[in-house]
C-alpha positions as CSV (number, residue, x, y, z in Angstrom):
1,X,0.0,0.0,0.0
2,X,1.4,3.3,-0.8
3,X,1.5,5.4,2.5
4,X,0.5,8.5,0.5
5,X,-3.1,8.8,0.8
6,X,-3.5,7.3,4.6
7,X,-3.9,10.2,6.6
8,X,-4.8,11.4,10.0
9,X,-7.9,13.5,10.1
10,X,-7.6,17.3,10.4
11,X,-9.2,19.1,13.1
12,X,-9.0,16.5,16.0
13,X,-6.7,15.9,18.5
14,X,-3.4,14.4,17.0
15,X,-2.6,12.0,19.9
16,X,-3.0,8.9,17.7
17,X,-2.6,10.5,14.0
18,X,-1.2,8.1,11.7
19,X,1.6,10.4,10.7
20,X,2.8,9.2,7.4
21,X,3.6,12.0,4.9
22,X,2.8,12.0,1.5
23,X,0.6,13.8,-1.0
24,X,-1.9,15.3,1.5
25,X,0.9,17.3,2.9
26,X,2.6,17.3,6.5
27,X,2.2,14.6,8.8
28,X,-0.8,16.1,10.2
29,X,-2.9,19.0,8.9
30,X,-3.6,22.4,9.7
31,X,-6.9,23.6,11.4
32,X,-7.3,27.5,9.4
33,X,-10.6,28.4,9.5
34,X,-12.7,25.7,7.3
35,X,-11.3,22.6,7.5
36,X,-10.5,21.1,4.4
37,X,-8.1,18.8,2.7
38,X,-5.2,20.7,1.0
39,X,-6.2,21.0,-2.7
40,X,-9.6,20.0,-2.2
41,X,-11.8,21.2,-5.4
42,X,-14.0,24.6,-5.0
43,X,-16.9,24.6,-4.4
44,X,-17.5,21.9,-2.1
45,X,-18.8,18.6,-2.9
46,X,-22.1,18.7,-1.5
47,X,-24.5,15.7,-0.5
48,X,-26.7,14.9,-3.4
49,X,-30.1,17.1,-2.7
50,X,-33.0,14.9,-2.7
51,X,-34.7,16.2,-5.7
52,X,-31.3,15.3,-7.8
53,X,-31.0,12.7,-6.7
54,X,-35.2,11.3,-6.8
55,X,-35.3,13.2,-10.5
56,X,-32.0,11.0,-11.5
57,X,-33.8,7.4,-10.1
58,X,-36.6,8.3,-11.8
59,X,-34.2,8.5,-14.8
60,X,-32.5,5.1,-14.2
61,X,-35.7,3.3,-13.1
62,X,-37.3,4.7,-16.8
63,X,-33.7,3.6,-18.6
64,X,-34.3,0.4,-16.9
65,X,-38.0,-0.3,-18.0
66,X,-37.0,0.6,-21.3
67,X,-33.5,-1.9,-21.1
68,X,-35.6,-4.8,-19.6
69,X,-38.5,-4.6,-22.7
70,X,-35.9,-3.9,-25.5
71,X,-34.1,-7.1,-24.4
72,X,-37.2,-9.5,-25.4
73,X,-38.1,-7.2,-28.7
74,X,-34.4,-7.1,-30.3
75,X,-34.0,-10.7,-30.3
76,X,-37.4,-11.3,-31.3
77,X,-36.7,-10.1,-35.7
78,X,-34.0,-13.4,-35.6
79,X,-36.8,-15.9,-35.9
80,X,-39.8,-14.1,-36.7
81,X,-41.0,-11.6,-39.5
82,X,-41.6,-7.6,-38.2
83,X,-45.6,-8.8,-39.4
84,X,-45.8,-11.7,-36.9
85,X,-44.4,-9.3,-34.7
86,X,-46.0,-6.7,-34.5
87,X,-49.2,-9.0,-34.9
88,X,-48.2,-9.8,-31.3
89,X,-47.8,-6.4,-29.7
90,X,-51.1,-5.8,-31.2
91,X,-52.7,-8.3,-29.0
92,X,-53.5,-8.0,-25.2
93,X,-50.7,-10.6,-24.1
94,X,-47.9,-8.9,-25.8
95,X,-48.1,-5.9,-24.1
96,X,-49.0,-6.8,-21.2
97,X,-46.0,-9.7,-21.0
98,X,-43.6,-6.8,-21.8
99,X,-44.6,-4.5,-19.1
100,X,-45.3,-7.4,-16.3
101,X,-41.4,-8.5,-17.3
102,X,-40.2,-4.9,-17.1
103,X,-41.5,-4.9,-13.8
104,X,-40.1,-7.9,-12.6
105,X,-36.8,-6.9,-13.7
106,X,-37.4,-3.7,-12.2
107,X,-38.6,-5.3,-8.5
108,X,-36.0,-7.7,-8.4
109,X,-33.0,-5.3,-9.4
110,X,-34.9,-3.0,-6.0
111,X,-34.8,-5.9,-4.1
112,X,-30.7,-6.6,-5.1
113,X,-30.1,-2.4,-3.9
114,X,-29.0,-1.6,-7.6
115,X,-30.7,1.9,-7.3
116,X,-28.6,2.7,-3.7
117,X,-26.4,5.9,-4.2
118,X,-23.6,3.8,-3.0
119,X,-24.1,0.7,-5.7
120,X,-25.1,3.7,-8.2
121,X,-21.6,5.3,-8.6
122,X,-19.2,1.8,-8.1
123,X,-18.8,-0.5,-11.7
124,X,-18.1,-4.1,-10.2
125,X,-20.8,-3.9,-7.6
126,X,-23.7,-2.6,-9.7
127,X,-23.1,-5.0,-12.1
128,X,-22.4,-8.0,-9.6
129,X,-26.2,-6.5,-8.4
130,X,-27.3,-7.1,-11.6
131,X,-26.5,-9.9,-12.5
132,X,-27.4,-11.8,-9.2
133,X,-31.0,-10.3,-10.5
134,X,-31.3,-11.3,-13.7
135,X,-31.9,-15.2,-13.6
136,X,-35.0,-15.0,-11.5
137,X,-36.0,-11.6,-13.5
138,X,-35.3,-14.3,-17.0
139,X,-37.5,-17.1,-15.5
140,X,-40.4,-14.8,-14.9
141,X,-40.4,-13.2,-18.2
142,X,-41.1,-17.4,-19.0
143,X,-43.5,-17.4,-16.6
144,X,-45.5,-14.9,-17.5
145,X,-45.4,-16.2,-20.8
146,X,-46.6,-19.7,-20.0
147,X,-49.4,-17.4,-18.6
148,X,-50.3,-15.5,-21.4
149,X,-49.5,-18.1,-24.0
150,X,-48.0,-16.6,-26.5
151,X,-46.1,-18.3,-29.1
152,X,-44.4,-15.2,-30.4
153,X,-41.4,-15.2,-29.0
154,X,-41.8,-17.8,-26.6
155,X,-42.1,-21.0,-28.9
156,X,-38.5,-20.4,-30.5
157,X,-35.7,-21.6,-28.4
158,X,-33.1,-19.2,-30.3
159,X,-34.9,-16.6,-29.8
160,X,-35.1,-17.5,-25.4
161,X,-31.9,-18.6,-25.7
162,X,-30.6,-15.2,-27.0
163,X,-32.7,-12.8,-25.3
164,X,-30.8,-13.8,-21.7
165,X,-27.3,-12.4,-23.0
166,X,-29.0,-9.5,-25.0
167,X,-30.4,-8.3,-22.1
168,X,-27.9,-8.4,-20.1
169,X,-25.6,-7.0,-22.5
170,X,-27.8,-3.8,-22.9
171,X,-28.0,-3.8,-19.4
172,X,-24.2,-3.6,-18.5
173,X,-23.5,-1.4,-21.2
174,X,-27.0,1.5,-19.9
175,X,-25.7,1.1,-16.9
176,X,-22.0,1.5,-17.4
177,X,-21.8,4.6,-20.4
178,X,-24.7,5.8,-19.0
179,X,-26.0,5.0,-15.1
180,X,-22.4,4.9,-13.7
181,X,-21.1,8.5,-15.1
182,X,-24.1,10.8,-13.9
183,X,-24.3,9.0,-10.7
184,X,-20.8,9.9,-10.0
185,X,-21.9,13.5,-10.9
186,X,-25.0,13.3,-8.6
187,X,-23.3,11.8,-5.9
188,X,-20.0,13.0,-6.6
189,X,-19.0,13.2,-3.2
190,X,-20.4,9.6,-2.5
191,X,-18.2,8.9,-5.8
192,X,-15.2,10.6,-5.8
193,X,-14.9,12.2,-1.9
194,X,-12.2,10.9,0.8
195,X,-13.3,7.8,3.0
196,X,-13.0,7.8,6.8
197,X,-12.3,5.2,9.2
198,X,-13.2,5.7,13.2
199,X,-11.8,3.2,15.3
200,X,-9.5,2.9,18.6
201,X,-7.5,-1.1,17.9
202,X,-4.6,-1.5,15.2
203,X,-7.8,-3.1,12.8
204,X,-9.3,-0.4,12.0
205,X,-6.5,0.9,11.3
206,X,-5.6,-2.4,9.1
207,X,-9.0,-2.0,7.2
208,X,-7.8,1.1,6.2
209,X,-5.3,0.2,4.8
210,X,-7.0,-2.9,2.6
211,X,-9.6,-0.7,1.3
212,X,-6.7,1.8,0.4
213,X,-5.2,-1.0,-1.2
214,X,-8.3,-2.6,-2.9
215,X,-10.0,1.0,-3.8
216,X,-10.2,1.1,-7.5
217,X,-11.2,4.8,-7.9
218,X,-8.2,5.9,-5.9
219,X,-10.1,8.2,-3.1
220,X,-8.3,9.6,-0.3
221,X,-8.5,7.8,3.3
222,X,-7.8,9.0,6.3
223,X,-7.8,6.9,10.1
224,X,-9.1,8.1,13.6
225,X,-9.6,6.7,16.9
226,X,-13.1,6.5,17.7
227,X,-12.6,8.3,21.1
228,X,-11.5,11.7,19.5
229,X,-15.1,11.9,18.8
230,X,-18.0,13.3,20.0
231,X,-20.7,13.1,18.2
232,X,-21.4,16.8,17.4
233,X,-17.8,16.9,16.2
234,X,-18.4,13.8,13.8
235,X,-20.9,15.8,11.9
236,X,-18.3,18.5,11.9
237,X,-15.3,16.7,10.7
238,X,-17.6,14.3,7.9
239,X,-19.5,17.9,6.6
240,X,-16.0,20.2,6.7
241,X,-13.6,17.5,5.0
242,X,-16.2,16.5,2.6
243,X,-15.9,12.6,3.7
244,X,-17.9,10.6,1.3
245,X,-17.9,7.4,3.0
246,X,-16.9,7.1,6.9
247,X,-16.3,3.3,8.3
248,X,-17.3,2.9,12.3
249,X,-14.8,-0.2,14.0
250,X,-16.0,-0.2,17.6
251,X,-14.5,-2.3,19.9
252,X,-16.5,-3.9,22.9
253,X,-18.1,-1.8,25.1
254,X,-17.8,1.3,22.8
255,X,-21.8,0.5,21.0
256,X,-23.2,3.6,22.3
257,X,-20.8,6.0,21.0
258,X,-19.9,4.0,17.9
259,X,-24.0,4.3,17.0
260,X,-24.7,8.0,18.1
261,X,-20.9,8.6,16.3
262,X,-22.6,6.9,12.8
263,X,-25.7,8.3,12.6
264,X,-23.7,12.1,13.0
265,X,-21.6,11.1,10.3
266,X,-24.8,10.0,8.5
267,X,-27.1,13.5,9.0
268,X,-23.4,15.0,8.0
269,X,-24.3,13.6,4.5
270,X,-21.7,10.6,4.3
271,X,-22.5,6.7,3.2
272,X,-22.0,4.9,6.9
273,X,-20.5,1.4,7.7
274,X,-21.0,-0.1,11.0
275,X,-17.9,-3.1,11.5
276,X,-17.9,-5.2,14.7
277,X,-17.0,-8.7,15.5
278,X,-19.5,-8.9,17.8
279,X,-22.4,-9.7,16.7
280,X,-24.5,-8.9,20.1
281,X,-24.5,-5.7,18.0
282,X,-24.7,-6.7,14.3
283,X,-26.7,-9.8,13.6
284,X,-25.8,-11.0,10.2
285,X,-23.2,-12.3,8.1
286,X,-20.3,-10.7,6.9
287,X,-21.1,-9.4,2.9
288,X,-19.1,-10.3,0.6
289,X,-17.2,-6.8,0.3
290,X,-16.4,-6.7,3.9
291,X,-13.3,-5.8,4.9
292,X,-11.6,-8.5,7.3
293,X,-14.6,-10.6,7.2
294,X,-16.7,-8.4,9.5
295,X,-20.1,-8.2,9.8
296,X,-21.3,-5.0,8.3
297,X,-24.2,-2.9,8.9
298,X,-24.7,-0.5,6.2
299,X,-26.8,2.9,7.4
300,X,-29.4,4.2,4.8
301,X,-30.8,7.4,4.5
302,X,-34.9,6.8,3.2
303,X,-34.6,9.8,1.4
304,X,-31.9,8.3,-1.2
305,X,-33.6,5.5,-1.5
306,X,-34.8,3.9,-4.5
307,X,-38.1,2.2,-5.5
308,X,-38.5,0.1,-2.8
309,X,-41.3,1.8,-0.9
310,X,-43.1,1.3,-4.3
311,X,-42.5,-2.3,-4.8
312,X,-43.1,-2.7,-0.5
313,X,-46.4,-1.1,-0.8
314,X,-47.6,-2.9,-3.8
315,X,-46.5,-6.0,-2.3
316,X,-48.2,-5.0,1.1
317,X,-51.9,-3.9,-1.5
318,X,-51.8,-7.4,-3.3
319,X,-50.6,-9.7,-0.3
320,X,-53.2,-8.6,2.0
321,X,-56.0,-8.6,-1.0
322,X,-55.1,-12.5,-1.6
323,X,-55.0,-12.8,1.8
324,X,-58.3,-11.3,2.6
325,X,-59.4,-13.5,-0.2
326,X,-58.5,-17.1,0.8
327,X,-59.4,-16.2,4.6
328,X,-63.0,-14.8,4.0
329,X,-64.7,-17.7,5.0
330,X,-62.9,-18.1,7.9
331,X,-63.6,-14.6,8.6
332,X,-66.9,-15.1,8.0
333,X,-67.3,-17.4,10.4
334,X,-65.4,-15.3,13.2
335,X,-67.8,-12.4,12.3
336,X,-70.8,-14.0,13.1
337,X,-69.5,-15.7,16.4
338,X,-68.6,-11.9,17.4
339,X,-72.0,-11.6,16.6
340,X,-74.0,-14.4,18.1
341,X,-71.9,-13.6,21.4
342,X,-73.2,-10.1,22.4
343,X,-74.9,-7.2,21.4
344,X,-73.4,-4.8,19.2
345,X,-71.2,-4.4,16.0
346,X,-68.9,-6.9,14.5
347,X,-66.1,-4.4,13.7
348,X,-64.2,-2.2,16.2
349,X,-62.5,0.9,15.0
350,X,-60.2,3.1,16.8
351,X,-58.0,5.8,15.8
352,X,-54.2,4.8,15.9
353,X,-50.7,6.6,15.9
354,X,-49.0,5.9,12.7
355,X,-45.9,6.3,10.8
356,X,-44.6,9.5,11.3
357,X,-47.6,10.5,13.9
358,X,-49.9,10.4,11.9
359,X,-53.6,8.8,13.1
360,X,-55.4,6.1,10.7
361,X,-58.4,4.3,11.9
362,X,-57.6,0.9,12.8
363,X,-60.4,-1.9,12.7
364,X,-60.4,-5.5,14.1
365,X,-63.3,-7.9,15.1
366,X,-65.1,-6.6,18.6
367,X,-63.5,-8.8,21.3
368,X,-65.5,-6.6,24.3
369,X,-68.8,-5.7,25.6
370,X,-71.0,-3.2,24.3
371,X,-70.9,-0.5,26.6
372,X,-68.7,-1.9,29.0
373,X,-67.4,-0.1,32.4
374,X,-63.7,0.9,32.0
375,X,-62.9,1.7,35.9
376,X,-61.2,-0.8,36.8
377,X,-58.4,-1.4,34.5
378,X,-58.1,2.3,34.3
379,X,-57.4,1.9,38.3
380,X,-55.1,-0.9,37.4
381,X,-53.1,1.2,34.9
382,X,-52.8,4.1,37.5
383,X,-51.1,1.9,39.7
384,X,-49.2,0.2,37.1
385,X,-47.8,3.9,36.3
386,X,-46.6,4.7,39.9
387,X,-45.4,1.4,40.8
388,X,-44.8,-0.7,38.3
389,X,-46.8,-3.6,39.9
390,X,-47.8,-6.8,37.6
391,X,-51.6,-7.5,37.2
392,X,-51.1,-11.0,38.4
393,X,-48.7,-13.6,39.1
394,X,-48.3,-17.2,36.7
395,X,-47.7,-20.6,38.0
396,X,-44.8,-20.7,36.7
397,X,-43.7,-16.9,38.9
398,X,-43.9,-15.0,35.9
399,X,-45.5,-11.5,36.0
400,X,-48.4,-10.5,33.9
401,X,-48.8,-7.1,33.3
402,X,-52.4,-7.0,32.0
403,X,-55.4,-8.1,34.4
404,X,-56.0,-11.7,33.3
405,X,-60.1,-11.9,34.3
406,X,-61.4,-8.6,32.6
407,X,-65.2,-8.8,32.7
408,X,-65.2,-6.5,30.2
409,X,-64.0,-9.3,27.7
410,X,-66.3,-11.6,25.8
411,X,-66.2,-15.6,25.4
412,X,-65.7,-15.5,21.7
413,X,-63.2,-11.9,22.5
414,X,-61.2,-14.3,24.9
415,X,-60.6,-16.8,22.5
416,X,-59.8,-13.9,19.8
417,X,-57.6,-12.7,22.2
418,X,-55.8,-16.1,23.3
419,X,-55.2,-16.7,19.1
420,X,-54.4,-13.5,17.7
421,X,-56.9,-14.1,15.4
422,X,-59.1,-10.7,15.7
423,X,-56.6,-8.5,15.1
């Protein structure tokens, strides 16, 4: 590793710099008014604003729709004439098959993180995203043809066989000549800004040094100990220095100031990577990029996301519809026990505190009396608030924190209750 671009960190206290000279300068730099590295480019490399950056996904998702639908059609003309073709497109299926096979390219390449700021401006791991993607996305494009059966394209083999590499092929090369160069000038601090790396044992500094090593678009890194910073000062060294990406190594017993340290770094506009061995912190595997075979835990900002909320909610709209669907006779059959067991309606709605604060009526099957008499479990819950007493003690000497005999509670609402079931 060259020892020219591992630095120490301007601006904090210099009793463990990593004093190597080199390019940056002397040993350790200067603190004159804003900090920045010597030479650093005017004006200052910014965080991506949102709107850049959810106009240039919006860009990328259309480029990709357009990618995944182009894949089938150019290999199409090889076995079939432009009059059986377009005979086809002019039916409902073809269409249709297109767009549903677009989409699934579209969902699974979300679900791989291909539209992530930080997989948007690196080569080998956008396209190692993919192509992990584009199997499955290949397989339902057959699906959905078995579906719709149509023998235009689907009945020639060349024509399959041919579409897979096509595709990918105009895939690598969008995303390449096209994607990869405007995402490094959306996100060109992301892309091009130094790295940091926070942590107090010789590994951190060691990582450091690999992912100098390994970095193929030759960024500046620099090393610090993890207790030269406070949080506040974090945010100040990632915004000042322009830090694009900032790696956290905690060590045991350093959780708490290793999270409140990240997530300044990460409102200071830099990509964040949580490293520990221990995985009381981070449960999970190490990825395949990390860096002494740690476990990683990547911070996200939503607001650079991609179109995952899309793809979430849709998936949340048609799960819960088929859902609905197959249970409705069970349902059914719940509804009019609620019924048959006291007076009053079948459905209970309350208002709820949701995402963001914001109320929405929640509704589940009626579980209590009509009318019932709330006194006592509001006494309960007053005492509950003072002194923290349980409701009730198990066999087994566990506490319960909720009275277990409620009158208030129904037969049918008991065995709701007991199941889960009418909620």
């Amino acid at each position: 590793m060259s020892p020219d671009r591992l630095r120490a960190v301007p601006g904090v206290p210099d009793s463990e710099a990593v004093g190597l000279p080199g390019s940056f300068g002397s040993p350790h730099f200067r603190e004159a008014g804003p900090l920045s590295f010597p030479g650093a480019a005017e004006p200052l490399m910014l965080p991506a604003s949102r709107a850049a950056h959810r106009t240039f996904i919006a860009f990328v998702i259309a480029l990709d729709f357009a990618v995944a639908a182009a894949g089938i059609s150019l290999a199409t003309p090889l076995r079939y004439s432009w009059a059986e073709v377009t005979g086809s497109l002019q039916s409902l299926g073809g269409p249709a098959l297109l767009f549903l096979s677009a989409l699934t390219w579209l969902s699974l390449l979300s679900a791989r993180g291909t539209y992530r700021p930080r997989t948007l401006v690196s080569t080998t791991d956008q396209l190692s995203r993919v192509l992990s993607a584009a199997t499955l996305a290949w397989l339902g494009t057959h699906l959905f043809a078995i579906w719709f059966k149509l023998p235009i394209p689907f009945e020639s083999r060349l024509v399959m066989g041919i579409s897979f590499p096509v595709t990918l092929a105009l895939f690598a090369a969008s995303r390449l000549l096209l994607v990869r160069p405007l995402a490094a000038l959306v996100h060109r601090r992301l892309a091009s800004g130094p790295v940091l790396f926070i942590g107090d044992a010789e590994r951190a500094l060691e990582s450091a040094r690999e992912f100098e090593s390994s970095d193929h678009r030759r960024r500046r890194v620099a090393h610090r100990a993890l207790s030269d910073f406070s949080p506040g000062r974090a945010a100040s060294v990632v915004r000042e220095q322009e830090f694009g990406e900032v790696f956290v190594l905690p060590e045991p017993g350093q959780t708490a100031e290793a999270l409140e340290v990240a997530f300044a770094a990460l409102d200071a506009g830099a990509d964040v990577t949580l490293m520990a061995p221990e995985f009381r912190l981070l449960k999970g595997k190490p990825n395949s990029d990390s860096l002494d075979q740690l476990p990683t835990l990547r911070l996200r900002r939503l607001d650079y996301g991609g179109p995952e909320a899309f793809f979430k909610r849709m998936i949340d709209v048609v799960g819960s519809g088929i859902g609905l669907v197959l249970l409705s006779p069970f349902l059914a059959v719940m509804a009019l026990a609620v019924k048959l067991s006291s007076p009053g309606p079948v459905i209970f709605q309350q208002d709820r505190i949701g995402r963001g604060g914001a109320p929405f009526p929640m509704f589940k099957f009626r579980t209590m009396r009509e009318g019932n008499d709330s006194r006592a479990y509001e006494a309960y819950s007053r005492v509950f608030i003072r002194e923290g007493a349980a409701a009730s003690i198990a066999a087994d000497g566990s506490k319960i924190y909720k009275p277990t005999s409620d009158p208030r509670i129904t037969r049918v609402g008991a065995i709701l209750r007991k199941s889960c079931a009418g909620t």
